[in-house]
N, C-alpha and C positions, 0 to 999 in steps of 0.2 A: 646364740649371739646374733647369727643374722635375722632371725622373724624379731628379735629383739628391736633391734637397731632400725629393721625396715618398719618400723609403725611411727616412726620420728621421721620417719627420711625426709617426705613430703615437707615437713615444717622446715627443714634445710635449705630445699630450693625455694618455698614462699618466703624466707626471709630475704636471699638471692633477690630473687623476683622484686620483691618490694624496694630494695637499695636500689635495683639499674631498671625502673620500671620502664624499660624500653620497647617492649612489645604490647599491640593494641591486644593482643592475643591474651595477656595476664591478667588483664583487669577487668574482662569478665566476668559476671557474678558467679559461675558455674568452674572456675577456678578458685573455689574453696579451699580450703584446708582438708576437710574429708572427699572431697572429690580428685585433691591430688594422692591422699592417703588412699583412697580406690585405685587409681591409675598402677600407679607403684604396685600395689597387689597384682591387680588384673595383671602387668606386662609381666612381674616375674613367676604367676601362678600361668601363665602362657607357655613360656619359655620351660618352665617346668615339664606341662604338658606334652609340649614336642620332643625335650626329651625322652620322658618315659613312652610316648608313643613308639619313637625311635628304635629304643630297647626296645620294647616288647615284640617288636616287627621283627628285627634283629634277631629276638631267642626263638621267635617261631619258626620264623623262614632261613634266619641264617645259619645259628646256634647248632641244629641238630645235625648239620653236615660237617662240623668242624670240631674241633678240640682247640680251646682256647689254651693259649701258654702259663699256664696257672701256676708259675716259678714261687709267688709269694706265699702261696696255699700251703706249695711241700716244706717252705721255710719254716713258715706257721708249725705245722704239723712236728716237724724235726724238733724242733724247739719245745714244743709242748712233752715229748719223749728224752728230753735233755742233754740234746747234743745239737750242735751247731750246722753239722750234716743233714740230708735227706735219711729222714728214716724208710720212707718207701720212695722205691724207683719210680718215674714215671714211665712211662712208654717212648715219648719223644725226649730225648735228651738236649737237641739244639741251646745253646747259651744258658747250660750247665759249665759248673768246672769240676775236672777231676783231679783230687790229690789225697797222694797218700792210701787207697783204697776204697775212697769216701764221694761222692759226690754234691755240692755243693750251690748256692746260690750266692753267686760273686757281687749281683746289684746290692747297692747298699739298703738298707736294710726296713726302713720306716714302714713301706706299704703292708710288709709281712706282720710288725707290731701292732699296726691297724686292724688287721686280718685277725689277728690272737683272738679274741672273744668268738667270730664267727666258729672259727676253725674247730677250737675247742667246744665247741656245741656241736656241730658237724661233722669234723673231721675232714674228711677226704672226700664227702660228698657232695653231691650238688654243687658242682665246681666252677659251671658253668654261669649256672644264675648265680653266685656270688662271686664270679670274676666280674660280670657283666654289672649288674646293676648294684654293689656297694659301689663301683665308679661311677655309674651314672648318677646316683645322688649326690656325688661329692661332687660331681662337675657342677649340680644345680646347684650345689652350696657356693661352687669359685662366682657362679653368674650373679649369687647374691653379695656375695665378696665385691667382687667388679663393680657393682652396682653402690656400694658401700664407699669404696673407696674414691669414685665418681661424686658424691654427697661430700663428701669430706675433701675432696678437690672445690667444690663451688664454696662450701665454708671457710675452709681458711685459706685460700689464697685464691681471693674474690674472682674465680675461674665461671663469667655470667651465663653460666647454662641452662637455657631454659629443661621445664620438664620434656619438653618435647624432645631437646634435641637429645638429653640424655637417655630419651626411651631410645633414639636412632643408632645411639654408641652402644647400648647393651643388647640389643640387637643384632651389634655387627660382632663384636666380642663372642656373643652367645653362639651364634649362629652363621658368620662370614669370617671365622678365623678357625684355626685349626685345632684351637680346643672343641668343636661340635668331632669332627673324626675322630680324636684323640680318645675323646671321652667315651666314645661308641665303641674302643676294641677290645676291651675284658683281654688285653694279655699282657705279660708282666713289664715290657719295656713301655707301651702306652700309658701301663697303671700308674707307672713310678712319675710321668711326666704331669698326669692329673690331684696327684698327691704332692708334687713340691710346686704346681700352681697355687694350690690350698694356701701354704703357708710362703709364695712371693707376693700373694697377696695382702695377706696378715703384716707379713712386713712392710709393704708399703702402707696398708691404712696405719698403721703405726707410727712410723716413720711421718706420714701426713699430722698426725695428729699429737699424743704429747709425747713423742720420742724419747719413750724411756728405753737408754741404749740397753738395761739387764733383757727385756723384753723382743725388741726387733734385734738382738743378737738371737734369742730363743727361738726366733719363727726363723730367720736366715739360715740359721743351723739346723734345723728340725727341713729345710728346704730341702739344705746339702745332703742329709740323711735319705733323699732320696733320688735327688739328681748332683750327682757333688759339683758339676759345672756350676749352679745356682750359688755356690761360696762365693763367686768371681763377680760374685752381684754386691758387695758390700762396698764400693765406693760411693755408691747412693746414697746411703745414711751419712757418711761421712762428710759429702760434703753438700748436704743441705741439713747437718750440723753445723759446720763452719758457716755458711749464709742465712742460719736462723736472726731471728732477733737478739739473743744472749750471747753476745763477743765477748766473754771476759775469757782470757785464755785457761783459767783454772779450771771452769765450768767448762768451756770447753774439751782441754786436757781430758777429763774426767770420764764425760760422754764417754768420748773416742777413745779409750782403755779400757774401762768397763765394758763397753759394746765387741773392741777384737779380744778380749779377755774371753768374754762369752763364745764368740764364732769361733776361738783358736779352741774353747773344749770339747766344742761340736768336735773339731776338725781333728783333735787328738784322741777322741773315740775313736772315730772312726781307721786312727791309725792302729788303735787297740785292738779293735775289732779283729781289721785282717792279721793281725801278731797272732791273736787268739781262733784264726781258721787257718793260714797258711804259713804260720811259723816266721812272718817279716812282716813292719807294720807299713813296709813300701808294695806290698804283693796286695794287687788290689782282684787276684785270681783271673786278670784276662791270659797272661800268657801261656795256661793250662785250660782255657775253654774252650768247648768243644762248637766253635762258630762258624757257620756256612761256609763250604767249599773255597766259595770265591773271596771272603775277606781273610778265612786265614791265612792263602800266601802272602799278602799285603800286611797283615799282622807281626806273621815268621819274618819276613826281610825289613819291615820298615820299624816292626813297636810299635804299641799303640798313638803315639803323635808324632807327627814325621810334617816336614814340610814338602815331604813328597806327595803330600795328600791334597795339599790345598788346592793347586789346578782342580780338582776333581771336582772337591767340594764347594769351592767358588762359584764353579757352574751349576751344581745342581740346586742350590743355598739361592744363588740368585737370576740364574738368566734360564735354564732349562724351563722352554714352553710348553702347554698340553700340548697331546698328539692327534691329530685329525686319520680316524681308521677310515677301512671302506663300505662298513656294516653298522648297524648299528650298536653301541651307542653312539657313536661317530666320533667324540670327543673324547678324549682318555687321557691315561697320563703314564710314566713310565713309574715303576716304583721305586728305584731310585731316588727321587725326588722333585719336585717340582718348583719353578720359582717363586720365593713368596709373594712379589709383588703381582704375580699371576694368580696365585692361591686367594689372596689377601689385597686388593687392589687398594683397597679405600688407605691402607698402613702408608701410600706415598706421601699422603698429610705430612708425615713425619717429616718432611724435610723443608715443610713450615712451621716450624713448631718452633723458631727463634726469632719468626720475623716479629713477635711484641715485645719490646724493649722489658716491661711487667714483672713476662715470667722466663724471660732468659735461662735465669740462675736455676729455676725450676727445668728448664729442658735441659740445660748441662745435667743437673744429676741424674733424670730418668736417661738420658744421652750415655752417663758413665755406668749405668746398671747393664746396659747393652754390650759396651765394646769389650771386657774382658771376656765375658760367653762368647761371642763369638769369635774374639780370636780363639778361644781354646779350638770350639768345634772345629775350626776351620783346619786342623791339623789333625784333627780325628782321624783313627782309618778305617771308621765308612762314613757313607751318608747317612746312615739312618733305618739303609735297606727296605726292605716292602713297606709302603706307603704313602699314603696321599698327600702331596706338599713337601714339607720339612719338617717332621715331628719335633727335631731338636732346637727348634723355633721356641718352642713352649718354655727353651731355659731361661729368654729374656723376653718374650713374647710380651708380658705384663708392662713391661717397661716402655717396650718400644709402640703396644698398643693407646698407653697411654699420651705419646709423644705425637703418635699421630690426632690424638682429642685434641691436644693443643694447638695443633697445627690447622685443623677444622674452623670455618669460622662458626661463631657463637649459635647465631639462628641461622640455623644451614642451610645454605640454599639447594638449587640443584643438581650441582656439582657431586656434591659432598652424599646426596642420597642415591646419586646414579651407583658412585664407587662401592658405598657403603650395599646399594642391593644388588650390585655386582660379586661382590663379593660373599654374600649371603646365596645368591643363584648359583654360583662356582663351586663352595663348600657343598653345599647340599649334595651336586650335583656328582661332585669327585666322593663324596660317601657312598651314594649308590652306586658308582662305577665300581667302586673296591668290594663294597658286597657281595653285590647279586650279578658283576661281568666280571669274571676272574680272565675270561677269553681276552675278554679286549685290553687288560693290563699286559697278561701276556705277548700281545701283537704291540702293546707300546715297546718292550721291553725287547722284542727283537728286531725292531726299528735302527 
C-alpha cells in the first residue's frame, strides 16, 4: 500500500501547490510532476538507507555482544507447539510472567502474530537478525505511513505544504523523534511500540480520509493489540466525526457505534485472552512478572497505576535534561528517561498548532488523541526504564507529532529548521550513546 500510494503522492502536493501558488519556488519548470515524483522517491529511499545502514552497524558491532529480549519469538514459537505458554525457556527471563507452572508472555499479543510466518520457518533461530531488522522495515514502512498521512493532510484539509517543507517534517519524524531509537532495539517492549505506530498511523490516514468507522476501529484495535495505552486514542475519530461535513445525527449516531462496536471487540479479546492465560479477563499478568529489582517494590506496594507515580513520571516525561559527563562522550543521558522537548525540540510547534482559526477543530482532535495516553502513562509504575528519551511517547507520538506540523508555519523558515535539525542531531546522537557508551549511561544514572 505504501509504494502504492507514494507514486500519486507528488500529484497531491502539485495540486496543493497549484491552488496557494504562493511560492516563486513552485513554478519553476524543474517542479514537474515527475520530478516531484523523484524527490518523494529519493527522500524516502534516503531515509530507508539510513535506516538499514543503521541496523547493519547495529548487528555487526552491537548485536554480537548482546542478546536481544526476543519475548515475541518465544510467543511465536509456543503457539506454533499449541499452547499459549513458552514452550522453550529462554536464558534471561526478565519481564516474563510466571503462573501456574508455565511461563508466559504478558504484552499483548500482535508483534508475536506478525512474527508467526518467520518463526515457523526458523523457529528459535536467528533471533537476532529477525528481532532487529523485521522492525527496522516496519519502522521504514511508519516513515512511509507518516509521509502518507502528511499527503492526505495537504489534500483534504487544504494544510499548504509545500514539498519542501514536507521533506523537513519527514525528516524530523524519521529521524529527530524517538521512533529512529525505537526502531533500532530488536527487543520486545521497543518492538510492541514500532508495531502499534504501524497501525496509529493507518488510523489516522483513515480517519483523514473517508472515515469508514468498521476500518479505523480495525487499525485502533489491531494498535491496542499491541500497546493497549493506544485504545485511549479513540476520541480522535470521534470528534473529527462530529466536525466532519455530515451532521445529520443518524449518520452521525452510526459512525460513532459502529466505530466503539469495533474497538470494544478489540478490547473484549483481549479481555479473553488473559481469561484464557491467567484464568481472570482483569489479570493482564503484571502482578506475577518477573520485573527488575527496582520497579517490583513500587509494583508490590503501589499496582500497576498509582498516583504515587506521577511526581516521578512528570519529571522524567517532561523536564529531565541530558547529562553533561567528564569523558567523553560528554553528553549522555540517564536511562530513565529524558525530556521529550529535550529529545524532540522541534514537538514545541505543538503549542501553535491553534493559533489558525482554519484548523482549530483539526488540533482539538489530534490534541484529544494525546491527553488520555498520557494521563494513563503518567500513573504508570515505571518510566519506561533503560532508554533514550521517553519510549512511551510513541503511544501518542503520531498525534502529538502531527500537532506540532500544524503549529510550524507553512514555508519554514529558520526557526522551524534550527529545532527540526536539532532534533535530528540529538536523536542520532542519544542512539549512539545507548549503543556503543554503555559507560556513560551508566555515569548518567549514578548522577
Amino acid at each position: 500500500m505504501v509504494a502504492k500510494s507514494l507514486k500519486n503522492a507528488a500529484k497531491v502536493v502539485t495540486v496543493a501547490d497549484t491552488e496557494n501558488d504562493t511560492s516563486k519556488h513552485l513554478s519553476r519548470p524543474e517542479r514537474t510532476l515527475t520530478w516531484q515524483r523523484k524527490q518523494i522517491f529519493l527522500l524516502f529511499a534516503l531515509i530507508a538507507v539510513v535506516y538499514v545502514g543503521i541496523g547493519i552497524c547495529e548487528y555487526i558491532f552491537h548485536a554480537p555482544g548482546i542478546r536481544y529480549y526476543p519475548h515475541f519469538i518465544y510467543l511465536a514459537d509456543g503457539w506454533l507447539h499449541g499452547h499459549m505458554y513458552l514452550n522453550a525457556i529462554p536464558s534471561a527471563l526478565d519481564d516474563y510472567t510466571f503462573y501456574h507452572g508455565h511461563w508466559y508472555v504478558a504484552f499483548p499479543p500482535l508483534p508475536g502474530i506478525l512474527l508467526l510466518p518467520l518463526v515457523a520457518v526458523f523457529h528459535l533461530d536467528h533471533q537476532n537478525f529477525i528481532s532487529l531488522f523485521f522492525f527496522i522495515a516496519l519502522g521504514v514502512i511508519n516513515v512511509g505511513l507518516m509521509l502518507l498521512v502528511l499527503l492526505r493532510l495537504v489534500r483534504n484539509y487544504g494544510i499548504d505544504l509545500s514539498l519542501t517543507a514536507i521533506s523537513w517534517v519527514v525528516l524530523f519524524f524519521a529521524l529527530g523523534t524517538e521512533t529512529l531509537y525505537v526502531t533500532m532495539q530488536g527487543s520486545v517492549w521497543f518492538q510492541a511500540h514500532v508495531v502499534a505506530t504501524t497501525f496509529l498511523l493507518l488510523y489516522i490516514y483513515e480517519t483523514f480520509g473517508k472515515r469508514r468507522s468498521w476500518l479505523a476501529g480495525i487499525f485502533l484495535g489491531l494498535a491496542a493489540f499491541s500497546r493497549i495505552t493506544t485504545l485511549l486514542a479513540f476520541p480522535f475519530y470521534i470528534l473529527l466525526t462530529m466536525t466532519g461535513e455530515d451532521k445529520r445525527p443518524r449518520v452521525l449516531l452510526k459512525q460513532i457505534i459502529v466505530f466503539g462496536l469495533v474497538v470494544g471487540l478489540f478490547g473484549g479479546g483481549m479481555l479473553l485472552y488473559n481469561l484464557a492465560r491467567f484464568g481472570s479477563p482483569l489479570d493482564f499478568g503484571y502482578a506475577t512478572m518477573n520485573v527488575n529489582v527496582h520497579a517490583a517494590s513500587d509494583l508490590d506496594s503501589y499496582g500497576q497505576f498509582s498516583l504515587h507515580f506521577l511526581p516521578t513520571n512528570l519529571y522524567y516525561m517532561w523536564v529531565q535534561p541530558p547529562i553533561l559527563v567528564g569523558r567523553f562522550p560528554y553528553l549522555t543521558f540517564t536511562p530513565l528517561g529524558t525530556g521529550i522537548f529535550w529529545t524532540m525540540p522541534a514537538l514545541l510547534f505543538a503549542v501553535l498548532a491553534f493559533r489558525r482559526r482554519e484548523q482549530r477543530l483539526l488540533a482539538l482532535a489530534l490534541l484529544a488523541g494525546c491527553v488520555l495516553p498520557i494521563a494513563f502513562l503518567l500513573l504508570y509504575f515505571n518510566t519506561g526504564w533503560v532508554q533514550f528519551g521517553n519510549r512511551f511517547s510513541l503511544d501518542y507520538l503520531p498525534f502529538a507529532f502531527l500537532l506540532a506540523v500544524l503549529g510550524m508555519r507553512f514555508r519554514q523558515g529558520w526557526l522551524e529548521k534550527f529545532l527540526i535539525g536539532s532534533s535530528i542531531a540529538i536523536n542520532l546522537w542519544g542512539y549512539v550513546v545507548f549503543a556503543y557508551f554503555p559507560f556513560a549511561i551508566k555515569a548518567a544514572f549514578l548522577k
